[in-house]
C-alpha positions in Angstrom: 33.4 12.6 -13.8 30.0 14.0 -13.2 27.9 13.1 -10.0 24.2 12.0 -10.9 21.3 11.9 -9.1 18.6 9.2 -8.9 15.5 10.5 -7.8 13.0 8.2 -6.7 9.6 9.3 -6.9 7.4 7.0 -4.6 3.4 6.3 -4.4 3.4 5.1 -0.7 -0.6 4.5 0.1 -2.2 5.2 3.3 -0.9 2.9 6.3 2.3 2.1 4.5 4.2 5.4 5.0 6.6 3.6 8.3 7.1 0.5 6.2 8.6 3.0 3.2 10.9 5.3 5.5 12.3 2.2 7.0 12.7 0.4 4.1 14.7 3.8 2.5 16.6 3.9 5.4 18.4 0.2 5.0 18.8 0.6 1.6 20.4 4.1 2.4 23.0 2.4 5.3 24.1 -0.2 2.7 24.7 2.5 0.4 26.4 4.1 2.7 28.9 1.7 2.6 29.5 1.9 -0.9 32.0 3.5 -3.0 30.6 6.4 -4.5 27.7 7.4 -2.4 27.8 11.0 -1.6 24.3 11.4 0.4 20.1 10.7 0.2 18.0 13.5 0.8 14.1 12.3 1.6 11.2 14.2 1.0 7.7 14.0 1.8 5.1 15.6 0.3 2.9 18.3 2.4 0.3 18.5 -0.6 -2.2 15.0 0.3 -3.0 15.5 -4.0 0.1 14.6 -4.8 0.7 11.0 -6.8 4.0 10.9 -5.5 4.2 11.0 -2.0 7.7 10.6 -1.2 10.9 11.7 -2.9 14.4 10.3 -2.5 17.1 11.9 -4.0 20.7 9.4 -4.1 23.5 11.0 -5.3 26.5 9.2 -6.5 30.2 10.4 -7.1 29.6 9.5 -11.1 27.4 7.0 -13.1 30.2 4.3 -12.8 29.6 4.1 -9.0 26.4 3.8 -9.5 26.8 1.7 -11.7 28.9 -0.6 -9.5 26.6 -1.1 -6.7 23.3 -1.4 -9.1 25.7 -3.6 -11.5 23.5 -7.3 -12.1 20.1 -5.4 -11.2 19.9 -4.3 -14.6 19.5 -7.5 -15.6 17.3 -9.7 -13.9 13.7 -8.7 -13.3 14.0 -9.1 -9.3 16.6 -6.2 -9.6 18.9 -8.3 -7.6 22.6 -6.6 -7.6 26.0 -9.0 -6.3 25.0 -8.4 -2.8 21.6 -9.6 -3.1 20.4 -6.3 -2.8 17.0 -5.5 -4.4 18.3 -2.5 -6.3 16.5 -0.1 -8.9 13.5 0.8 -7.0 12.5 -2.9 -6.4 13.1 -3.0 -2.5 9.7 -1.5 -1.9 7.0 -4.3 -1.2 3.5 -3.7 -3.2 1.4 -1.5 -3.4 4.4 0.8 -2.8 5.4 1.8 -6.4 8.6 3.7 -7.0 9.7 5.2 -10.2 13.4 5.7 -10.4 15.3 7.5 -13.1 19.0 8.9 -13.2 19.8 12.5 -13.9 22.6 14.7 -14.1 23.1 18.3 -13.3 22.9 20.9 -16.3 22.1 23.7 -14.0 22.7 24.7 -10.7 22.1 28.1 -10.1 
């Protein structure tokens, strides 16, 4: 199977910045604990222009473990997955606005 990638691209305004690293943070412990998760890399941006702020990069062993921990999240708008996990970019209180999307490798030079 293929690992994937779910980048997060997240608008974090001014004066939220701690409440989005620490929010990233539990979600990445719980995934942690998953079976799947390989590792989160976080960025944030040096360029103040930038819409997206903040990056986070999850990657999971295949889309099926991804899958498995996003599972009911799909459907329900709260995101909610069997653990009662806000899941799918939902975690993030407004006005922090994250667009998620999952991506596999085609190049990796």
């Amino acid at each position: 199977m293929k690992q994937i990638s779910v980048i997060n691209s997240i608008e974090v305004p001014e004066g939220y910045e701690d409440d989005a690293i620490k929010i990233r943070d539990v979600y990445i412990e719980y995934f942690k604990t998953k079976t799947g998760f390989v590792s989160s890399t976080f960025y944030r941006s040096i360029n103040s222009e930038n819409k997206f702020n903040f990056v986070n990069i999850v990657v999971w062993e295949s889309y099926d473990a991804f899958q498995a921990v996003v599972n009911s999240g799909f459907e329900n708008e709260e995101g909610l997955n069997a653990d009662a996990m806000k899941v799918l970019g939902k975690g993030f209180p407004h006005p922090i606005k994250v667009s998620p999307g999952q991506f596999e490798i085609i190049r990796n030079d």
